[in-house]
ROTORRO-191645 format. One record per residue: residue number from 1; x, y, z of N, C-alpha, C in turn; residue in one letter. Coordinates in steps of 0.1 Angstrom, whole numbers. Example, Ala and Ser with C-alpha at 12.3 -4.5 7.8 and 13.67 -1.06 7.14 Angstrom:
ATOM    i    nc1    nc2    nc3   cac1   cac2   cac3    cc1    cc2    cc3  aa
ATOM    1    132    -57     78    123    -45     78    132    -33     78   A
ATOM    2    128    -22     71    137    -11     71    129      0     79   S
END
This chain:
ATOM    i    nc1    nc2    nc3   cac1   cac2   cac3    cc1    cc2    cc3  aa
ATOM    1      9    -12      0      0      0      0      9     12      0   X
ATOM    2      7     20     -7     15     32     -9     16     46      5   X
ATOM    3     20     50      3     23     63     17     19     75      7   X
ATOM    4      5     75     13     -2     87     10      3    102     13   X
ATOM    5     16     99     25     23    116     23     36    115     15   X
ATOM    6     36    103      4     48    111     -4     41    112    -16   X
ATOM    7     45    121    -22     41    129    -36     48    125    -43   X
ATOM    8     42    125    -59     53    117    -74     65    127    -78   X
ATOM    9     74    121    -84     84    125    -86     82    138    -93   X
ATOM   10     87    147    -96     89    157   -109     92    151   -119   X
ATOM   11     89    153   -135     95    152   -146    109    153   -143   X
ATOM   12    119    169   -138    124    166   -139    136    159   -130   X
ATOM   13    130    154   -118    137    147   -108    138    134   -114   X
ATOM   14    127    127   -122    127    114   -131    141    113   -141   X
ATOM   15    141    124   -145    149    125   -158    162    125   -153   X
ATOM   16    164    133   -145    183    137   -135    181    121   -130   X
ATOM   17    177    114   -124    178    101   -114    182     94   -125   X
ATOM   18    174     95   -141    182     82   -149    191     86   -153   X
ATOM   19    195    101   -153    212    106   -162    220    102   -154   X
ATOM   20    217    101   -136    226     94   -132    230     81   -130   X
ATOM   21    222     73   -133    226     59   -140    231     58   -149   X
ATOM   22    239     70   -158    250     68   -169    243     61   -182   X
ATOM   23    227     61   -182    225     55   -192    224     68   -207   X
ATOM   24    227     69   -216    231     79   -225    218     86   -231   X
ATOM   25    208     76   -230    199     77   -237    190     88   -230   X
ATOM   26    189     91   -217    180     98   -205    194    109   -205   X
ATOM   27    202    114   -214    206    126   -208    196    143   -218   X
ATOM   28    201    139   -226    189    144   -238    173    147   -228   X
ATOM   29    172    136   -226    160    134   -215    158    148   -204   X
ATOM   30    169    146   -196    175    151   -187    169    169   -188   X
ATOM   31    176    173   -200    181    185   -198    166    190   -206   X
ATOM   32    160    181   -215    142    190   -220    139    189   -208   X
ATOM   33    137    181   -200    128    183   -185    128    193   -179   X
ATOM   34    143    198   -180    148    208   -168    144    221   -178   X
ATOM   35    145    221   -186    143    233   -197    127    231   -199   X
ATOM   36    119    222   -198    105    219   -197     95    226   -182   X
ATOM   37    107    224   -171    101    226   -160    104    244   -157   X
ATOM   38    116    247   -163    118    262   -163    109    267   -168   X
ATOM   39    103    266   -182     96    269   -189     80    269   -185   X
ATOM   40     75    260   -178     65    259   -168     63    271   -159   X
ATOM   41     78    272   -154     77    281   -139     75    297   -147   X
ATOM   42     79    301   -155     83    308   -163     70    316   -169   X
ATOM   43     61    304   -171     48    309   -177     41    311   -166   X
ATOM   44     41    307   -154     32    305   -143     40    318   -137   X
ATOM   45     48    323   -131     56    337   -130     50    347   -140   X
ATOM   46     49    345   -152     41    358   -162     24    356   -161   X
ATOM   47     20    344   -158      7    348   -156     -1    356   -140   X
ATOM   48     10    352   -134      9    355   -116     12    368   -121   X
ATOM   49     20    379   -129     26    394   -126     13    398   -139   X
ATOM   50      4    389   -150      2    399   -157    -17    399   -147   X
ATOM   51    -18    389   -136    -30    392   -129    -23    403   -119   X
ATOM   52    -14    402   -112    -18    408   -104    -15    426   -107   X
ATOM   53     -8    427   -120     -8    442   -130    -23    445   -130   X
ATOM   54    -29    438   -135    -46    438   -138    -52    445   -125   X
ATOM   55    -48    436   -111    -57    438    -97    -52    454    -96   X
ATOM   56    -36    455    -96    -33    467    -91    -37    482   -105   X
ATOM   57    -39    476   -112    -42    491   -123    -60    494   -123   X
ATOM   58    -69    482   -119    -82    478   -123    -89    474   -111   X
ATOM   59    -85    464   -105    -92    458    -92    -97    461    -78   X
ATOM   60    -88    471    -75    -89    472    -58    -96    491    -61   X
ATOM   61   -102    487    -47   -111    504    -43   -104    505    -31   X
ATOM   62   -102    519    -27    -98    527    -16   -106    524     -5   X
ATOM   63    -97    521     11   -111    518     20   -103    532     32   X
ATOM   64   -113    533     42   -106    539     54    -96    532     62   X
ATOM   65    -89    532     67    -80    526     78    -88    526     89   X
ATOM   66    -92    540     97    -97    538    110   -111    544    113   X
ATOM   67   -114    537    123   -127    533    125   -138    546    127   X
ATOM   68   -145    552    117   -153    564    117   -166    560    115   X
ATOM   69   -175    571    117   -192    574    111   -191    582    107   X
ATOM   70   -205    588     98   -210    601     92   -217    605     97   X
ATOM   71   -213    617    102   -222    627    113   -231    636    100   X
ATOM   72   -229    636     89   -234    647     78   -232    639     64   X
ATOM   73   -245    637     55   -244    640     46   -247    642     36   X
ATOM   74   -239    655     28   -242    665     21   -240    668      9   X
ATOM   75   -245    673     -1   -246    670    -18   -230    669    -23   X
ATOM   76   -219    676    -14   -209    677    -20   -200    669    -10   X
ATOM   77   -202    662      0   -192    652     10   -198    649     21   X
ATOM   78   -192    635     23   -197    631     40   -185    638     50   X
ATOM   79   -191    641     63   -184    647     72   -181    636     82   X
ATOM   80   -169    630     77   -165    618     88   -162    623    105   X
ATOM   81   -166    617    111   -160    616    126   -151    610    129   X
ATOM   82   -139    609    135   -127    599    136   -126    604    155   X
ATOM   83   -133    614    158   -128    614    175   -129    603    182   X
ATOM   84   -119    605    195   -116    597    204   -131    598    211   X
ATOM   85   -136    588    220   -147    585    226   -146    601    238   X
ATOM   86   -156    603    239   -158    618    248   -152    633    242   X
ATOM   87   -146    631    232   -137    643    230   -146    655    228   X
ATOM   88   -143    663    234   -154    678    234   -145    685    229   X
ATOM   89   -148    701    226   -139    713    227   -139    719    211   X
ATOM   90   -133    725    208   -132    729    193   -126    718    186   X
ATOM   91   -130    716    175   -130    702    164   -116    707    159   X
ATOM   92   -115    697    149   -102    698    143   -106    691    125   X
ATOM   93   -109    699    117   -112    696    105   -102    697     93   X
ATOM   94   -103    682     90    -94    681     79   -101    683     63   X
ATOM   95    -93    688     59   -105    695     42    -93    687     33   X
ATOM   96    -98    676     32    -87    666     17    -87    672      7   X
ATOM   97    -78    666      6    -80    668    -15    -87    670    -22   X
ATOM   98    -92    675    -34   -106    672    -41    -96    678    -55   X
ATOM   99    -88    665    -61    -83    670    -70    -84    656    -79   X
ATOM  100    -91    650    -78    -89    636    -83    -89    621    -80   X
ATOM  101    -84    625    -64    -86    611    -58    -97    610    -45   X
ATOM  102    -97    598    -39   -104    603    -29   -100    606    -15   X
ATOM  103   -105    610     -6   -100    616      9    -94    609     16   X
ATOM  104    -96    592     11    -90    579     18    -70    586     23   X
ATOM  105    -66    592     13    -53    597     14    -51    602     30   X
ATOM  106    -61    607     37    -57    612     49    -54    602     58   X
ATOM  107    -66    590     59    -62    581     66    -61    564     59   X
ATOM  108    -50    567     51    -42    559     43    -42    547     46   X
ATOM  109    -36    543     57    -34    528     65    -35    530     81   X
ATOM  110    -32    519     87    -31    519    102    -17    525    108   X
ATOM  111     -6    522    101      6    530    104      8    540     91   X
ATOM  112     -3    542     88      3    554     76    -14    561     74   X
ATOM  113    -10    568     88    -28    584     92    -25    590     92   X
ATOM  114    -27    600     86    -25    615     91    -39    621    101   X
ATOM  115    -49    613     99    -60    614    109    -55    611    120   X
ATOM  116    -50    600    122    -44    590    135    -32    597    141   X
ATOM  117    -21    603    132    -12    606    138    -18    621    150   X
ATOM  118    -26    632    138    -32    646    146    -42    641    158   X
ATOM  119    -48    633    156    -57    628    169    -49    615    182   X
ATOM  120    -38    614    173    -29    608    191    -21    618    196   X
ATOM  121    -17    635    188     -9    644    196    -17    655    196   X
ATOM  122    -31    651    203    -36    661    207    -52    669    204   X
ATOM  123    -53    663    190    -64    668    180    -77    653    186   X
ATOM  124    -78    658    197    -89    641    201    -97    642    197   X
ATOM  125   -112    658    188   -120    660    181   -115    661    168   X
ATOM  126   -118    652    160   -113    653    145   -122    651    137   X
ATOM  127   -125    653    128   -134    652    114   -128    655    104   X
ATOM  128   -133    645     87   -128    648     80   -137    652     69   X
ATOM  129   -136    662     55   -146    657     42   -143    646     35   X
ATOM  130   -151    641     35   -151    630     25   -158    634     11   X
ATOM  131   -147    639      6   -156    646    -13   -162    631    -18   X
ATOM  132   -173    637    -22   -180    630    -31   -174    628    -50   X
ATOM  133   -176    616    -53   -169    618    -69   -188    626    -73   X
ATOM  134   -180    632    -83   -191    644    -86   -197    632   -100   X
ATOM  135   -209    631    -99   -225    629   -110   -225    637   -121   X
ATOM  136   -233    636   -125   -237    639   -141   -244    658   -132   X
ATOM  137   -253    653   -126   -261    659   -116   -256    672   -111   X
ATOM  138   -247    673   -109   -238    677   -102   -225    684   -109   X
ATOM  139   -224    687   -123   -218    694   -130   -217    707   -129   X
ATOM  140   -226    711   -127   -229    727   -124   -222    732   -112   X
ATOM  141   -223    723   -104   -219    731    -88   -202    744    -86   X
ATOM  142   -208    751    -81   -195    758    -84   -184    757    -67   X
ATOM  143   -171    765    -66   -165    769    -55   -176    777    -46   X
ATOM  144   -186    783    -49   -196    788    -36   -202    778    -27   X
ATOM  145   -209    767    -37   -215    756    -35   -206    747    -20   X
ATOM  146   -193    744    -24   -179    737    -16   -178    743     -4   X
ATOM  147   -179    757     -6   -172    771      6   -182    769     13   X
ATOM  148   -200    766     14   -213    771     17   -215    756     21   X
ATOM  149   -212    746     20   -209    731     27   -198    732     41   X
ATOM  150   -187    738     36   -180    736     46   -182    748     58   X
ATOM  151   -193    756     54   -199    765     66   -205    758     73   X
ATOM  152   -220    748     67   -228    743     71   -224    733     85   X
ATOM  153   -209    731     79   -204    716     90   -196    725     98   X
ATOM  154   -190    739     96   -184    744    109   -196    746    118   X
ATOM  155   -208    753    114   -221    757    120   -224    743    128   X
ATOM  156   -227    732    120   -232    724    132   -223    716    142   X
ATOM  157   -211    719    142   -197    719    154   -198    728    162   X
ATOM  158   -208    736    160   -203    747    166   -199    760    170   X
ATOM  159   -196    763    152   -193    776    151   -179    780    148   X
ATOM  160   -171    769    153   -155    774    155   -148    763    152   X
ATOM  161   -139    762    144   -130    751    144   -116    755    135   X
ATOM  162   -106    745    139    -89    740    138    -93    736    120   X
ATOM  163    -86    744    113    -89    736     97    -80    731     94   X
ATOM  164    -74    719     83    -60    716     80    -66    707     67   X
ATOM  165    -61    724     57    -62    718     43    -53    713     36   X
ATOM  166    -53    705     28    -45    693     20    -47    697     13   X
ATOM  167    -31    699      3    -34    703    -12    -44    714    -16   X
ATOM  168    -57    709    -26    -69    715    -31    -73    719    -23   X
ATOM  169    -77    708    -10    -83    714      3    -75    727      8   X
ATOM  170    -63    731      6    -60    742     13    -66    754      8   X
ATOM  171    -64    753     -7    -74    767    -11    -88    769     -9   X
ATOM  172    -93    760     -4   -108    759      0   -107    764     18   X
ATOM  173   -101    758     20    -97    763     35    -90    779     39   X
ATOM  174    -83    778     29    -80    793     31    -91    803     24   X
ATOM  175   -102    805     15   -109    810     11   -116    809     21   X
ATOM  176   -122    798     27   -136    796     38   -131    809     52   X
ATOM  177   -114    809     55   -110    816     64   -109    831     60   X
ATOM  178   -109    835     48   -109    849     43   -123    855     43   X
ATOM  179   -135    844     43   -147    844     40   -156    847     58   X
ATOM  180   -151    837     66   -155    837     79   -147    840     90   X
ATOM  181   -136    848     90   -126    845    102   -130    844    114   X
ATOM  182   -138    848    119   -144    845    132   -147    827    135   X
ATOM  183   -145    820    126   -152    810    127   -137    798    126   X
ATOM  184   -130    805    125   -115    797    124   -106    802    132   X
ATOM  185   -101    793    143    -93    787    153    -81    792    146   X
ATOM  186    -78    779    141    -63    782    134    -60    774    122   X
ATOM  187    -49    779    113    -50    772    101    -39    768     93   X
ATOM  188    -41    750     89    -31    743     86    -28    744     71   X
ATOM  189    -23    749     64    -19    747     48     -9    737     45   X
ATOM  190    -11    729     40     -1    715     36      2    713     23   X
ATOM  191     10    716     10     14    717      2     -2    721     -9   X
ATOM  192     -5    734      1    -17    740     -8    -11    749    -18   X
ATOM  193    -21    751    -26    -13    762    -39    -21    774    -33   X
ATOM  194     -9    784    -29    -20    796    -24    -14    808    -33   X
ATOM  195      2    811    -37      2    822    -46     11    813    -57   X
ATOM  196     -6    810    -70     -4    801    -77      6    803    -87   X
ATOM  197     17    817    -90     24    825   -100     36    824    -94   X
ATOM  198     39    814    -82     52    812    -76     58    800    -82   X
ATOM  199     69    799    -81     80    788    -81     75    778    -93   X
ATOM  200     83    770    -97     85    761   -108     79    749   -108   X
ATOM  201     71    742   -115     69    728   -111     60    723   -127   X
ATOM  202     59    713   -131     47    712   -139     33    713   -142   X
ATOM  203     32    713   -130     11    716   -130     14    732   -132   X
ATOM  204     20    742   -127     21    755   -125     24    756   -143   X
ATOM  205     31    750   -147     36    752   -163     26    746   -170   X
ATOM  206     16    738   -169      5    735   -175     -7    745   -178   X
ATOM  207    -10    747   -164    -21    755   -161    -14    768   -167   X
ATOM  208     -6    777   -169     -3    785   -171     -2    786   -190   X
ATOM  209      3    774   -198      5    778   -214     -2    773   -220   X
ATOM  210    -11    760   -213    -24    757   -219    -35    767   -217   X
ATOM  211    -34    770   -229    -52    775   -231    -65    775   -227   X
ATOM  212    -74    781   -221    -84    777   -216    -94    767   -226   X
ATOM  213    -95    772   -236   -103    760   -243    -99    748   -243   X
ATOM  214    -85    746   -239    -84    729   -238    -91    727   -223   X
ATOM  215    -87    732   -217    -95    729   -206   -110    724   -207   X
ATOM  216   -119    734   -214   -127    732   -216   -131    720   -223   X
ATOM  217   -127    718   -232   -128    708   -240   -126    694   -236   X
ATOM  218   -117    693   -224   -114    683   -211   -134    678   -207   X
ATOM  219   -136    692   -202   -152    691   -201   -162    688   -203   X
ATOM  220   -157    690   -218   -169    688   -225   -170    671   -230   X
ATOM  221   -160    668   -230   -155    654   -234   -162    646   -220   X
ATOM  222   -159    652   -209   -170    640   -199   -182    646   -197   X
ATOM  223   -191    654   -206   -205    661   -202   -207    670   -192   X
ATOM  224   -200    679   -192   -198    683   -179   -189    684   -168   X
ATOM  225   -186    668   -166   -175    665   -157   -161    668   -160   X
ATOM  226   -150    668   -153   -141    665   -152   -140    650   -151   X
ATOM  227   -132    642   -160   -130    626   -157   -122    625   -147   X
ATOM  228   -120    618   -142   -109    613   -130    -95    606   -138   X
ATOM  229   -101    600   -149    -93    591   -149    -82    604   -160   X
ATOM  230    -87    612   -164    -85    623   -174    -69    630   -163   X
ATOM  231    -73    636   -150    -64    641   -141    -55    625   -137   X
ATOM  232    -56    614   -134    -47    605   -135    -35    603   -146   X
ATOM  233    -42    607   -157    -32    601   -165    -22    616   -170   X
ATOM  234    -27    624   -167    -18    642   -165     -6    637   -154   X
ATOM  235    -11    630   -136     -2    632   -130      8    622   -135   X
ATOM  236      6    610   -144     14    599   -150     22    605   -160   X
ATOM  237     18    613   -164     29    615   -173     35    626   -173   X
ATOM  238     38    631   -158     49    640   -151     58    629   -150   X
ATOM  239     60    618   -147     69    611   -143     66    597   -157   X
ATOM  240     62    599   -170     62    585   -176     68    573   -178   X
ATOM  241     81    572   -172     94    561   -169     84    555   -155   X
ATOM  242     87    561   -150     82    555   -136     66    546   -137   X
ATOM  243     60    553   -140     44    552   -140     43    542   -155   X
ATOM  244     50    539   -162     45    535   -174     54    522   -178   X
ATOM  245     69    520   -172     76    515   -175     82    509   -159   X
ATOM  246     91    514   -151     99    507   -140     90    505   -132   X
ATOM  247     74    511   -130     65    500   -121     59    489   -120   X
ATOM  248     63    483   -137     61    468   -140     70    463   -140   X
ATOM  249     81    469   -144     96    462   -141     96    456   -127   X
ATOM  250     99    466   -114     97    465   -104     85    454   -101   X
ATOM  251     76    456   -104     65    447    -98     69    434   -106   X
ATOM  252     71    432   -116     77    417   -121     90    410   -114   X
ATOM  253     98    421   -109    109    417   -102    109    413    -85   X
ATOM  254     97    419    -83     91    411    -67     78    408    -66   X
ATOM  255     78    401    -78     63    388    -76     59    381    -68   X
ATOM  256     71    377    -66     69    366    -51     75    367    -39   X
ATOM  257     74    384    -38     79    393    -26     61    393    -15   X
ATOM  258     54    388    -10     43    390     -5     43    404      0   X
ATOM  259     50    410     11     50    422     18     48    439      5   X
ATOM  260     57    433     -6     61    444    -15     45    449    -21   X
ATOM  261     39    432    -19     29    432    -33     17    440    -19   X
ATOM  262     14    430    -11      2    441      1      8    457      0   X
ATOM  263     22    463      0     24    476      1     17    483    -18   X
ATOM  264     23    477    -25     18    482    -36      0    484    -42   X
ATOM  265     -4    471    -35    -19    473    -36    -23    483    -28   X
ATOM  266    -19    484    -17    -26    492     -6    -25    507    -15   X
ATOM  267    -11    511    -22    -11    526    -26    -22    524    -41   X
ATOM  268    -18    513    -49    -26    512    -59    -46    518    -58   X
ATOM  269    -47    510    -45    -60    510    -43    -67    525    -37   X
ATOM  270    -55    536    -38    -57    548    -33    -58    556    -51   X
ATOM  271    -42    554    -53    -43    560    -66    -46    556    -82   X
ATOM  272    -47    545    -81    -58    541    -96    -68    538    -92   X
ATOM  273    -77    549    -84    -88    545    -82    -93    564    -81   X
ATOM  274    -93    569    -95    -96    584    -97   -108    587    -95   X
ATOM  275   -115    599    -91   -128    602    -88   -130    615   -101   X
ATOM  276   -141    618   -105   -146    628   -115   -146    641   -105   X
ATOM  277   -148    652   -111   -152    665   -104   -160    671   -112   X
ATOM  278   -168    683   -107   -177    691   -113   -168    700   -122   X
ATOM  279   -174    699   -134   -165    711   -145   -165    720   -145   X
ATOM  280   -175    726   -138   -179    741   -135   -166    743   -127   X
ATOM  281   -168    737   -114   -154    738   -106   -137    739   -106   X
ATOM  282   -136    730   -113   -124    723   -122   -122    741   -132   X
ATOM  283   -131    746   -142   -129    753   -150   -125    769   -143   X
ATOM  284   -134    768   -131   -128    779   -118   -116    782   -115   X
ATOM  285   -112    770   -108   -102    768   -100    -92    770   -109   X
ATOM  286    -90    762   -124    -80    768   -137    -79    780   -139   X
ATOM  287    -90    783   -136    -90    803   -147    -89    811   -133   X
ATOM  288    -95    810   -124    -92    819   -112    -83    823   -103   X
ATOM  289    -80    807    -98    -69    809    -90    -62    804    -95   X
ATOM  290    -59    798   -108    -37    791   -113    -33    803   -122   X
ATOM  291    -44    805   -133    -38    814   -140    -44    831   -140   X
ATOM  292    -51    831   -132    -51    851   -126    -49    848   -112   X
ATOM  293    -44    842   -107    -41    841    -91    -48    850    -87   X
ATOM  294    -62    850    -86    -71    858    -81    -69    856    -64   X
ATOM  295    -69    847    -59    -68    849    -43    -60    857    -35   X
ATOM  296    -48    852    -40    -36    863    -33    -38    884    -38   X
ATOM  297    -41    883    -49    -47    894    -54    -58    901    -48   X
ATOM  298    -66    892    -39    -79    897    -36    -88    899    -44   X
ATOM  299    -92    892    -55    -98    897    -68   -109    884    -71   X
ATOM  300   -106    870    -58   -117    862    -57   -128    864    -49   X
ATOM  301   -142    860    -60   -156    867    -54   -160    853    -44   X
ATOM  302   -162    852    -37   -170    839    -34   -180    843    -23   X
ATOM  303   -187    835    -25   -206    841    -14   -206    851    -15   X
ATOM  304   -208    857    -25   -208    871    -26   -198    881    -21   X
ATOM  305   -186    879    -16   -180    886    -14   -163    888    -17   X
ATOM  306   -160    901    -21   -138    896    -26   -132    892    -13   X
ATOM  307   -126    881    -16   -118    876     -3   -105    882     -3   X
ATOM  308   -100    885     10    -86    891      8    -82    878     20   X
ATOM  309    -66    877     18    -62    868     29    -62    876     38   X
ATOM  310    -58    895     39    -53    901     49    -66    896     61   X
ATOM  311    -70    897     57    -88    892     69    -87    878     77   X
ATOM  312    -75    871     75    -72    859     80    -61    864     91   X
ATOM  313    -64    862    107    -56    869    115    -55    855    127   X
ATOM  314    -61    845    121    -56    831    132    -40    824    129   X
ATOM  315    -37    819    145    -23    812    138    -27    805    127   X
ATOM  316    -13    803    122    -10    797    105      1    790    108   X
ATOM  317     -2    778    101     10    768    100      8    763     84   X
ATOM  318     23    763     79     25    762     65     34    750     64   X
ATOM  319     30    740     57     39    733     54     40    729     36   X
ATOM  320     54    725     36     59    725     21     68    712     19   X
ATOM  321     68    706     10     78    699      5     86    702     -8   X
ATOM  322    103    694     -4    115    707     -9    115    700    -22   X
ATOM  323    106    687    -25    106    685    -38     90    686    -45   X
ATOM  324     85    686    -39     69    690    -49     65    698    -55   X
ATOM  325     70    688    -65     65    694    -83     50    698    -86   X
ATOM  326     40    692    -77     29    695    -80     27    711    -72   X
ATOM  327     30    711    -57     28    725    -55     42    727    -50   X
ATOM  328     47    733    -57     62    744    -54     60    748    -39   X
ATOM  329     70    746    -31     72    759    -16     69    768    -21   X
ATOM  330     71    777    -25     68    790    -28     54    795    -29   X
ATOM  331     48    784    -33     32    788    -34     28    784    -19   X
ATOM  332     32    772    -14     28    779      2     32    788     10   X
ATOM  333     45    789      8     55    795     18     50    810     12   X
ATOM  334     45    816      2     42    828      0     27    838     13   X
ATOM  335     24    824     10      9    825     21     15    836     31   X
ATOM  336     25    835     37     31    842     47     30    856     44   X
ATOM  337     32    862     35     31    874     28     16    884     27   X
ATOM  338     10    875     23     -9    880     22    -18    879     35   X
ATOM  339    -13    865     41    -22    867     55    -18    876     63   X
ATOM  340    -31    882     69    -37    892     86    -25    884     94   X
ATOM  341    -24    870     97    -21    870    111     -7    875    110   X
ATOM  342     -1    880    128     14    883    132     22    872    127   X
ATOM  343     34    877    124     44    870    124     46    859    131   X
ATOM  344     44    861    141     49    851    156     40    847    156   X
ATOM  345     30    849    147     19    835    154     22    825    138   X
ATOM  346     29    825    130     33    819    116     40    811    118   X
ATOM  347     40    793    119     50    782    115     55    781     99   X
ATOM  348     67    780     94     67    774     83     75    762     85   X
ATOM  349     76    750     79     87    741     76     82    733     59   X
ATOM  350     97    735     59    100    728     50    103    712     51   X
ATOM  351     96    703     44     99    691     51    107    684     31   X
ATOM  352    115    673     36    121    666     27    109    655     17   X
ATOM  353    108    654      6    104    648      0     91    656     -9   X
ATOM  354     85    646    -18     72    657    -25     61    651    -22   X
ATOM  355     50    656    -35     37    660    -27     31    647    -15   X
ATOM  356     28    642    -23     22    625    -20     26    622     -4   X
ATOM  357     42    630     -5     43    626      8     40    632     18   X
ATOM  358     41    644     15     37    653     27     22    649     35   X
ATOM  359     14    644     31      0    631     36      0    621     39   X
ATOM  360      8    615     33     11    597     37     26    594     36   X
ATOM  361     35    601     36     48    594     38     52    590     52   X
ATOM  362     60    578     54     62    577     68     70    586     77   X
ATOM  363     81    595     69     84    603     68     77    617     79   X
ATOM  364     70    620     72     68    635     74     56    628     87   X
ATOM  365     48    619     84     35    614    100     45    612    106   X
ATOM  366     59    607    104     66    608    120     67    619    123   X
ATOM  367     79    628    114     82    640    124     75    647    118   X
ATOM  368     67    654    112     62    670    110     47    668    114   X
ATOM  369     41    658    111     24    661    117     21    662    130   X
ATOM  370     30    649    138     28    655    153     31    667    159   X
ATOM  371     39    673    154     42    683    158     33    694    155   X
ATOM  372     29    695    141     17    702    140      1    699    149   X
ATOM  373     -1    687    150    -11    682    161     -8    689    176   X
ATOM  374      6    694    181      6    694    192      6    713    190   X
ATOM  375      7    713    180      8    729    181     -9    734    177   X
ATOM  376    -18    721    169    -29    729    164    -35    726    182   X
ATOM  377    -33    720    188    -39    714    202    -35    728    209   X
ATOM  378    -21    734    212    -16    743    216    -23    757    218   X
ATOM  379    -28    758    204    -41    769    202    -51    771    202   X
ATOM  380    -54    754    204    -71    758    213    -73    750    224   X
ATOM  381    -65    749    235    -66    755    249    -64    767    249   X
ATOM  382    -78    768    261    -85    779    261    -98    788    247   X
ATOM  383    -89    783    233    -99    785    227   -103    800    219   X
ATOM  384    -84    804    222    -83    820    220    -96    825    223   X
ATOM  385    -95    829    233   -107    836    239   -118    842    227   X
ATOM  386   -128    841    232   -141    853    225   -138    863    221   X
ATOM  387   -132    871    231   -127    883    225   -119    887    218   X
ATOM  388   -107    878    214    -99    882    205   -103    876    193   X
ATOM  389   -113    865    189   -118    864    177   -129    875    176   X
ATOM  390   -133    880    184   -144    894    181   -136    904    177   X
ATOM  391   -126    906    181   -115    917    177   -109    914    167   X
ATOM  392   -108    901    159   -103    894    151   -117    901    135   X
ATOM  393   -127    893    137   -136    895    133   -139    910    129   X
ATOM  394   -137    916    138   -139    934    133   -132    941    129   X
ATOM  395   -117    935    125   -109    945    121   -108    934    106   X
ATOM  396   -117    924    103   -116    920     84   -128    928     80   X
ATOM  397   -139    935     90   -149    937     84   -146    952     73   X
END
């Protein structure tokens, strides 16, 4: 009776066992096996990298990392909760991205939050927007529509809140603060574009020699919308070696790396996974603020009114990275120039690496976001008194 735990030979273990019996005939044998069995492994290696190419360009959706509800929601985002159990006091609102992907970027993974990191040094009331990918429905909506959402959610907080805009989010954050200062604590900019006519990079040299009618015509091509997948393949081909060529290299060269392949999906599932935006919006944000840098000018209308930064007189914290091509330092680091608030109440740092990371690199959540969490915590104990936002408040009027 046979022993059901041993398994049959290999072809080519059959083949090598008779070459070693010196018989002449099994060496010929020998070496098609071994060239038979390569050729096996070889195909089964290319069918394993050209699925799992497929999962990571096509397959996977973006999830949260950590454990939230939706306290709000509203035509243009859910207003996530991420606070710690009891946490009272002035909130701490994070305004994402809304340039393409979705908000998942803030709280990326379990060791890679930017939610998690601001709410363990200090930010225990946190909320985030969760943009919505913009509908057919939904093409029209303009920057008043976005500005007049994110009042609605300061209003039912409370009235007063810590903002910390990302990217796109920063110019929404800093307009909402030029628009309502009384209603803003203090304010985080993170490789936002705020004086859009600064420093070098490619989106700055896009938006600036392209034409508006291509723009338009971006538009008109998804009905309205902005495609998602339209702004994906723009950020791809700032870098097309990388994005088009050595990320399948790489990924074929650690196939059967397990850890490499969970790290690549996890980012995969964030960024090939584009969201649409309203074209009205998109067509704004190009003509307004990149190419007449209407903000820093004071020359943007929103809710009916010209926003100037000088009306923004809460602390400010600026952060930049010394390589991001998408928003140059200078277009944050200028912010310093146009805003109300003192001097001494103004962080800047410059942190190492570019955009992407300044959000999710492990990098900058070690050292630069705690530190901002402990400093946005810093300024609201106590809550800058009533009166110095009423005093604040009367000298934008």
């Amino acid at each position: 009776m046979s022993n059901p735990t041993l398994s049959a030979p290999s072809i080519a273990t059959v083949a090598e066992r008779a070459a070693q019996m010196c018989v002449p005939l099994f060496w010929p044998l020998a070496a098609g096996a071994e060239i038979a069995e390569a050729e096996l492994k070889l195909t089964a290696r290319n069918i394993k990298f050209l699925a799992e190419a497929e999962k990571i360009d096509f397959g996977l959706h973006p999830q949260f990392a950590t454990e939230n509800h939706v306290v709000l929601d509203l035509r243009t985002m859910k207003l996530r909760d991420f606070s710690l159990p009891g946490a009272s006091g002035v909130p701490t609102i994070v305004d994402a991205p809304y340039a393409g992907h979705t908000s998942t970027a803030a709280d990326f993974g379990k060791d890679q939050s930017l939610v998690g990191t601001l709410r363990a040094n200090g930010c225990q009331r946190i909320l985030l927007t969760d943009w919505k990918p913009a509908t057919i429905d939904m093409k029209d909506l303009d920057v008043d529509t976005y500005l007049a959402e994110i009042n609605v959610v300061v209003d039912d907080l409370g009235g007063l809140a810590n903002l910390v805009g990302l990217c796109q989010g920063g110019w929404m954050s800093a307009m909402y603060a030029a628009r309502f200062p009384a209603k803003v604590n203090s304010l985080v900019l993170a490789g936002s574009p705020i004086d859009t006519s600064a420093g070098n990079g490619p989106a700055r040299e896009l938006a600036m020699k392209i034409p508006m009618p291509f723009f338009e015509e971006l538009v008109a091509l998804g009905d309205g919308l902005l495609p998602g997948r339209f702004m994906l393949a723009a950020y791809k081909n700032m870098d097309p070696v990388q994005h088009y060529l050595k990320k399948y290299v790489d990924l074929y060269k650690h196939i059967d790396d397990a850890e490499y392949l969970r790290q690549q999906e996890r980012f995969a599932s964030w960024y090939e996974s584009p969201i649409d935006l309203p074209g009205r919006v998109y067509l704004q944000v190009v003509d307004r603020l990149f190419k007449q840098n209407q903000l820093v000018r004071g020359e943007f209308v929103a809710l009916g009114k010209k926003l100037s930064l000088g009306d923004v007189r809460c602390p400010a914290y600026l952060l930049a990275g010394n390589e991001d091509d998408i928003t140059p330092w200078e277009q944050v680091f200028n912010a310093e120039g146009y805003l109300g608030t003192p001097k001494d109440q103004i962080v800047k740092t410059l942190a190492p690496g570019g955009h992407i990371g300044l959000f999710m690199g492990h990098q900058a959540l070690a050292e630069d976001w705690p530190k901002i969490g402990a400093w946005i915590a810093a300024n609201t104990q106590g809550e800058r008194s009533a009166v110095a936002r009423k005093t604040e408040a009367q000298g934008a009027v």
